[in-house]
C-alpha positions as CSV (number, residue, x, y, z in Angstrom):
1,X,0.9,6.9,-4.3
2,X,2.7,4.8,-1.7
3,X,6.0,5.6,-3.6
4,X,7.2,8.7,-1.8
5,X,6.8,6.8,1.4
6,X,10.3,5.1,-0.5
7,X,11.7,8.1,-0.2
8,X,10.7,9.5,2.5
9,X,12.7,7.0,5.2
10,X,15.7,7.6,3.4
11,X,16.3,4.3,2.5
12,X,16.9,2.6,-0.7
13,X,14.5,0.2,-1.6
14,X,15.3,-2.3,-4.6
15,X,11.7,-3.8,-5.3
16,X,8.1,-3.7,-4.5
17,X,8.4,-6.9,-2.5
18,X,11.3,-5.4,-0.2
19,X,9.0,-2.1,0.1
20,X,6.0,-4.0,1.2
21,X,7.7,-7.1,3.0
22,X,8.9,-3.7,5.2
23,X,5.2,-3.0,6.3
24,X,4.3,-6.4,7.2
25,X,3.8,-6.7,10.8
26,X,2.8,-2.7,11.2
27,X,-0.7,-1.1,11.8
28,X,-2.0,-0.6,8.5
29,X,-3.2,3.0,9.6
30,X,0.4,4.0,10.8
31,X,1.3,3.2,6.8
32,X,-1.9,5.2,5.8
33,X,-0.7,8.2,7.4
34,X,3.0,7.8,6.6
35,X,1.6,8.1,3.0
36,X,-1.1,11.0,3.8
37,X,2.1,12.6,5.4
38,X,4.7,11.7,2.5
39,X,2.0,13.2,0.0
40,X,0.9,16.1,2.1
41,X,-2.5,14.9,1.4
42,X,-2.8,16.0,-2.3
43,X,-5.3,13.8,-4.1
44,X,-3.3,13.8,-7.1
45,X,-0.8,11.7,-5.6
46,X,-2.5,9.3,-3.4
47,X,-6.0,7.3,-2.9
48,X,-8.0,8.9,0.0
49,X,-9.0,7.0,2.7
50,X,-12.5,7.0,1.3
51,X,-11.2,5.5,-1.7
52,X,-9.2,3.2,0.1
53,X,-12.0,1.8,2.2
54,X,-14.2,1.8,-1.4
55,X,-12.1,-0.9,-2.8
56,X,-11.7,-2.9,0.3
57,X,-12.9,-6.6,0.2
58,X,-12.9,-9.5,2.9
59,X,-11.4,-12.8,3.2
60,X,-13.0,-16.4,4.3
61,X,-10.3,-15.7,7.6
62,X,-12.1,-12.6,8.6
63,X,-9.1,-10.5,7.3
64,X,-9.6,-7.6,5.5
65,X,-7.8,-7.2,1.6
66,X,-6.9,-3.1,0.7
67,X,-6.0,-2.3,-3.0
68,X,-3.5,0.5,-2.9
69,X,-1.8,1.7,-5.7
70,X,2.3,2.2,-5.9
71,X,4.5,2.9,-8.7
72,X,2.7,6.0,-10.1
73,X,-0.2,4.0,-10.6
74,X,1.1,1.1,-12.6
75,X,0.9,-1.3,-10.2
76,X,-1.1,-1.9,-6.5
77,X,-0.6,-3.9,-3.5
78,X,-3.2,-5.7,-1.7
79,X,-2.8,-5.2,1.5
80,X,-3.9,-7.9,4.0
81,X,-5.2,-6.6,7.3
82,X,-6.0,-9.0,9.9
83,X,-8.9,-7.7,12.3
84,X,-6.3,-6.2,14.9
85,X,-5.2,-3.6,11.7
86,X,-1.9,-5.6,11.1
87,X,-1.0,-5.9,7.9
88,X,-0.2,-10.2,7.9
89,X,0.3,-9.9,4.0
90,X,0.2,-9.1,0.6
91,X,-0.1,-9.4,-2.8
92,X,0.6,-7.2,-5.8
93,X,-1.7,-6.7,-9.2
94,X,0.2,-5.2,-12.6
95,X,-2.4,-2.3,-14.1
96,X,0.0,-2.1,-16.9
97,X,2.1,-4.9,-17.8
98,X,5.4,-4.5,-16.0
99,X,4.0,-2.2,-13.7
100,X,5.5,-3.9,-10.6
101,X,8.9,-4.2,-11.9
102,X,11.4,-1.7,-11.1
């Protein structure tokens, strides 16, 4: 779960948006091991990067789309990777209604 990454910069965050909007513009794998390193790699907590690259899809602008979830599970960001492995954007999915809000 990318939840504990929160947590672990010691800074508040008030909403998925301001959490995510704060990785826009960084390597996606710097985020990746932020998480592996937040989690200490426990599977029970976060997707591996098997998984990760499982549910990856592509875009018509070459850009690459990474479902993640956040929020215990309740909700996931797609990340958009551009072919430089920027994230350039996202998008968030509810898996449970609400999911995203906190």
């Amino acid at each position: 779960m990318l939840l504990v990454v929160l947590l672990s910069g010691c800074r508040t965050v008030s909403s998925p948006h301001e959490f995510a909007s704060g990785w826009v513009g960084s390597h996606f794998e710097r985020m990746l091991d932020a998480v592996d390193r937040s989690h200490d790699g426990d599977p029970k907590n976060t997707p591996s990067r098997e998984d990760v690259m499982k549910t990856r899809y592509s875009l018509a602008n070459d850009n690459t789309v990474y479902p993640i979830p956040i929020v215990f599970g309740r909700c996931k960001v797609h990340w958009e990777v551009n072919s430089a492995g920027i994230i350039v954007g996202y998008r968030y999915e509810e898996v449970i209604k609400n999911g995203c809000n906190w």
